[in-house]
C-alpha positions in Angstrom: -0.8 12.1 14.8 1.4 13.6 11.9 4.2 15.2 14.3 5.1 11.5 15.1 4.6 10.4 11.3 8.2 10.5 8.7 7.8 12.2 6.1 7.2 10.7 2.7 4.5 8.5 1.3 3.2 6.2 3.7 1.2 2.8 2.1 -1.0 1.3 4.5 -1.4 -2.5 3.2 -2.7 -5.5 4.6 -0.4 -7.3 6.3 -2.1 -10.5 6.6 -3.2 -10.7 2.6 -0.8 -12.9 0.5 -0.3 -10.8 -2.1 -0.2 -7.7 -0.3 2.6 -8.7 1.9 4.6 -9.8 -1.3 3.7 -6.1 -2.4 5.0 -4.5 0.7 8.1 -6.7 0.5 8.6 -6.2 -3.4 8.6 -2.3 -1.8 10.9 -2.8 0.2 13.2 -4.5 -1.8 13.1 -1.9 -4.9 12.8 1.1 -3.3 16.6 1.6 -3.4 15.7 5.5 -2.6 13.9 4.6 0.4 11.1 7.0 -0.7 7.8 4.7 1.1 7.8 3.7 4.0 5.0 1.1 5.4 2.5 0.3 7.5 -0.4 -2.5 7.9 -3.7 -1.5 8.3 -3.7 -4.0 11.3 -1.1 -2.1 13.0 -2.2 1.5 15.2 -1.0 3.8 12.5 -2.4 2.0 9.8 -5.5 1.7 11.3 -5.5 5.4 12.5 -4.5 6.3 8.6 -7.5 4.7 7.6 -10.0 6.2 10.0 -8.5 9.5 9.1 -9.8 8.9 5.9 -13.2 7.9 6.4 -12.5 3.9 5.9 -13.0 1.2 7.9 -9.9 -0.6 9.2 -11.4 -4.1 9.6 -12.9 -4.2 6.0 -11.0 -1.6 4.3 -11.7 -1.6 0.0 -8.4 -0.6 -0.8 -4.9 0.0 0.1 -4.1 3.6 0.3 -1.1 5.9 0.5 -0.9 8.9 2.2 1.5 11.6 2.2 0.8 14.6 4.1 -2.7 15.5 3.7 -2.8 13.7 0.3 -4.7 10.5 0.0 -4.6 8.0 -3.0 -6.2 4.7 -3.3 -6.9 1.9 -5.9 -5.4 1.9 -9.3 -4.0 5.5 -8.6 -2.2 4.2 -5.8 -0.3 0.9 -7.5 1.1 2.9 -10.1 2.1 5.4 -7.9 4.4 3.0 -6.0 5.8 1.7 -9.4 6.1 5.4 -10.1 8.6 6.0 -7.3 10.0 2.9 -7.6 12.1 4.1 -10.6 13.6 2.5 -13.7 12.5 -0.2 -15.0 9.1 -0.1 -12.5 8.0 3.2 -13.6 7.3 2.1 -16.9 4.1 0.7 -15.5 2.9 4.3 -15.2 2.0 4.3 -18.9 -2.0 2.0 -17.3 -2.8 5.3 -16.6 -3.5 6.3 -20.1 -6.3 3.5 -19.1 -9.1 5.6 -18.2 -9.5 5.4 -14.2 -13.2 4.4 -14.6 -11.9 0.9 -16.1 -8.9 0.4 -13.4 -10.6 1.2 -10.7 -13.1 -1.8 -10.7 -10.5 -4.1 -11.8 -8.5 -2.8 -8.5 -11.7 -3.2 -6.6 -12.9 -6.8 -7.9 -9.3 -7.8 -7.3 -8.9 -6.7 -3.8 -12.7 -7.6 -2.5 -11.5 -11.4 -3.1 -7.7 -10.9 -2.2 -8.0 -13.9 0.4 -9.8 -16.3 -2.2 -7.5 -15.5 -5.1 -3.9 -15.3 -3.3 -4.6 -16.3 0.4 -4.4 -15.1 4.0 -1.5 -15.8 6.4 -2.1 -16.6 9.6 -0.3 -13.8 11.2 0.3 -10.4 9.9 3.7 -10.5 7.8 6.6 -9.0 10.3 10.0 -7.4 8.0 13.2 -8.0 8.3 15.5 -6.2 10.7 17.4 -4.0 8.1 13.6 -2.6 6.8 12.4 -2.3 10.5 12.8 1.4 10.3 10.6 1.4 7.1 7.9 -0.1 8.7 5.0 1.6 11.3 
């Protein structure tokens, strides 16, 4: 499976969450270095991504990125992405003086009710054309 993959950090979102969608898009947008590149955990390589990893697809407890053999996930993973986002979103890397053990359940408890809080679309969000290559 990783011959096929680009290289570079690959988040694996839910593309049929509300405010995961806005995330990927809000990615998209502000990733003027094209560092990320995307894709849904409904999608093959998502899914695959996740089952590599141990996690279940269908019920996943977090977004993830994965670069290479490198996996993050919860808090770790947000503030990576505003990390390599650059100026003025890496500023946000400064929650990780927070100690992991109190972003972590605040991650968790935010994406177990994702759907409640922010919604669910009824189809997996598709990208534009000019971030079709971005996307898995």
């Amino acid at each position: 499976m990783n011959a096929n993959l680009p290289p570079g950090p690959i988040i694996v979102f839910d593309a049929e969450c509300v405010l995961c969608s806005a995330n990927a898009q809000f990615v998209l947008r502000h990733d003027h270095a094209r560092r990320f590149r995307l894709a849904s955990m409904q999608g093959e390589v998502g899914a695959a991504l996740y089952r590599r990893f141990g996690i279940d697809p269908t019920n996943p407890e977090s977004m993830i990125i994965v670069d290479g053999d490198r996996l993050l996930r919860d808090s770790d993973a947000v503030l990576t992405i505003y990390r390599g986002l650059g100026w003025p979103w890496k500023a946000l890397d400064v929650l990780r003086l927070v100690p992991r053990f109190l972003r972590d359940p605040a991650y968790r408890l935010i994406a177990r009710n994702r759907y409640r809080i922010f919604g669910r679309h009824d189809a997996c969000w598709v990208p534009s054309p000019d971030h079709a290559d971005r996307v898995l």
